[in-house]
VOPAGU-2260 file (C-alpha; in pm, 1 decimal, decimal comma):
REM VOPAGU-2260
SITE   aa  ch    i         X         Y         Z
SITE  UNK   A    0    -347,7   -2291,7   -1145,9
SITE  UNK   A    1    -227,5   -1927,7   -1228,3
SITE  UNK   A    2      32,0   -1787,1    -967,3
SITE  UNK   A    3     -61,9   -1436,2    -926,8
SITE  UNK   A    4     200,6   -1170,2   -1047,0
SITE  UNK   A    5     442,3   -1033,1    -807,7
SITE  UNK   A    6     325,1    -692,9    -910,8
SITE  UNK   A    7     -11,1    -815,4    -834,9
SITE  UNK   A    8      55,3    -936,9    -485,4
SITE  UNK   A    9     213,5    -641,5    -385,7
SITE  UNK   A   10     -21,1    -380,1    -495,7
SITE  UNK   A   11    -290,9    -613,2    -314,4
SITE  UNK   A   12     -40,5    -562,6      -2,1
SITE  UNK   A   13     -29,3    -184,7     -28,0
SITE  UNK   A   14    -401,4    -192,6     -45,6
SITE  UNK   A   15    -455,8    -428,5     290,4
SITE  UNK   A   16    -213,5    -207,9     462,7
SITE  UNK   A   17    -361,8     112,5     355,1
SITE  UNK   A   18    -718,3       0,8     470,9
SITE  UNK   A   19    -488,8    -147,0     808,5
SITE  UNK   A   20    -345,6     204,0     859,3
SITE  UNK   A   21    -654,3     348,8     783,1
SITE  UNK   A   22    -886,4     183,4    1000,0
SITE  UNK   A   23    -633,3     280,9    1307,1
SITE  UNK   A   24    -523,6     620,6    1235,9
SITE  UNK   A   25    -779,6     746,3    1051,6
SITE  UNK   A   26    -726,5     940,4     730,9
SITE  UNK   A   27    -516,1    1226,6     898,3
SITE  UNK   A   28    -339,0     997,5    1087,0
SITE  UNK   A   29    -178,6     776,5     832,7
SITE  UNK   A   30     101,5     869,6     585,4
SITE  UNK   A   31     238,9     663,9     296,5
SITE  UNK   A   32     506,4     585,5     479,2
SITE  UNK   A   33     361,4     389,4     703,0
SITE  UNK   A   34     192,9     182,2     487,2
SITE  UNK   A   35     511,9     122,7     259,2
SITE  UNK   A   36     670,8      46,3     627,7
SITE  UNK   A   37     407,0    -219,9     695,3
SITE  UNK   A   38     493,2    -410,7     352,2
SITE  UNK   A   39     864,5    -291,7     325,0
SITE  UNK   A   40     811,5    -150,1     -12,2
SITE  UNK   A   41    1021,6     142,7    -189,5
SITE  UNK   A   42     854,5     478,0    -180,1
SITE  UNK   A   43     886,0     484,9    -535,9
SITE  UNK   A   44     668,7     140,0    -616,3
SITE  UNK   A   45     415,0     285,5    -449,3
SITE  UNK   A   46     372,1     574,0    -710,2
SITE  UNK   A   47     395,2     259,0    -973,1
SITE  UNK   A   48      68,9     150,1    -863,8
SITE  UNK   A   49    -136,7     468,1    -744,4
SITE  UNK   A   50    -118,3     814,1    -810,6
SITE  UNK   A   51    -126,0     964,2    -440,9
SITE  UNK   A   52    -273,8     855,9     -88,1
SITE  UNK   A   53    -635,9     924,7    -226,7
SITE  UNK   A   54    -567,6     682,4    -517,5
């Protein structure tokens, strides 16, 4: 069995916690740094994995 990537498993955590964030705040309401709060992830990993917020 393949372990996923570490890189893999934490983009896949940025995405959960984006659609998390997301569903409760709404668009407006959510910032980046919440989500990289919710997966305690450096501001600048997230940019390693998605251009912006609408990414």
């Amino acid at each position: 069995m393949n372990r996923p990537r570490r890189s893999e498993q934490t983009r896949e955590a940025l995405i959960e916690a984006g659609i998390e964030q997301l569903s409760r705040h709404g668009y407006h309401g959510t910032g980046i740094k919440q989500i990289l709060d919710e997966v305690s992830v450096p501001k600048g990993s997230f940019y390693n994995f998605f251009a912006s917020k609408e990414a």
